[in-house]
N, C-alpha and C positions, 0 to 999 in steps of 0.2 A: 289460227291461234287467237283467243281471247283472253284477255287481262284483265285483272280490276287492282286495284293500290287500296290495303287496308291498316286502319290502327290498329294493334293489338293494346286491348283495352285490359285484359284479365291480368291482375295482378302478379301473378310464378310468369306471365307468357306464355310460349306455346311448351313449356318443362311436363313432363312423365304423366299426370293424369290429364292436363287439359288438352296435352299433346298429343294423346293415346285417342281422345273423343275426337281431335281433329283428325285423325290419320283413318279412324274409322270411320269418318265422314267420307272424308276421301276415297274411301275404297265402293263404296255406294256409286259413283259415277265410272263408267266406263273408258273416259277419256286417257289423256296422262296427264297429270297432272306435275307441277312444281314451285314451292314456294320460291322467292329470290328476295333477297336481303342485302342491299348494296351489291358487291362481286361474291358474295356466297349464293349456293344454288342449291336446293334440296328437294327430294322427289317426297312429294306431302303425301304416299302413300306408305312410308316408311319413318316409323318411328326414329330411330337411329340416324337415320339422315338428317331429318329435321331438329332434331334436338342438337347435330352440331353446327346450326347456321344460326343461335340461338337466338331465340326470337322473345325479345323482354318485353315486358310493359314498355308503351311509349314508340316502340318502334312502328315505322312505316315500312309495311312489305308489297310484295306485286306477287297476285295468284297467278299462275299461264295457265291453262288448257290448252290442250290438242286433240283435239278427237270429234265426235258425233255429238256428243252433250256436253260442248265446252263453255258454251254457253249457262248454262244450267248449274254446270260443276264450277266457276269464278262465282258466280251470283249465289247460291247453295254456300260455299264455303266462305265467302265474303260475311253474309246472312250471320253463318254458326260464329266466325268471330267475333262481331258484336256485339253478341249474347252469349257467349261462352264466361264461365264463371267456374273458379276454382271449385 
């Protein structure tokens, strides 16, 4: 398993469009993937999910990977959230 801890900088957070661009990020890598949010836990290749551990501006999250490109897929999605923009 590999981690990274990100800011979410985009203003709505991780809500319906910017959410939809992260989850479709997400679906690019092969691994599993999951946001965590404090004791909330969401699987970042589903929309639905993610969008009930809400993820606002300002917040501090942990990406996990599992897999062959888990590496790849924290770093990749770490990447898209600091330039992700409503």
């Amino acid at each position: 398993m590999h981690t990274v801890e990100v800011e979410i900088v985009n203003p709505t957070g991780l809500h319906t469009r910017p959410g939809n661009a992260f989850v479709k990020k997400a679906k690019e890598f092969a691994a599993d993937i999951a946001v965590v949010k404090g004791d909330k836990r969401a699987n970042a290749k589903s929309l639905l999910s993610l969008m009930k551990v809400g993820c606002s501006m300002g917040d501090r999250v942990v990406i996990e990977a599992t897999g062959a490109d888990e590496v790849a897929a924290c770093e990749g999605l770490a990447a898209f959230v600091a330039t992700l923009e409503d």
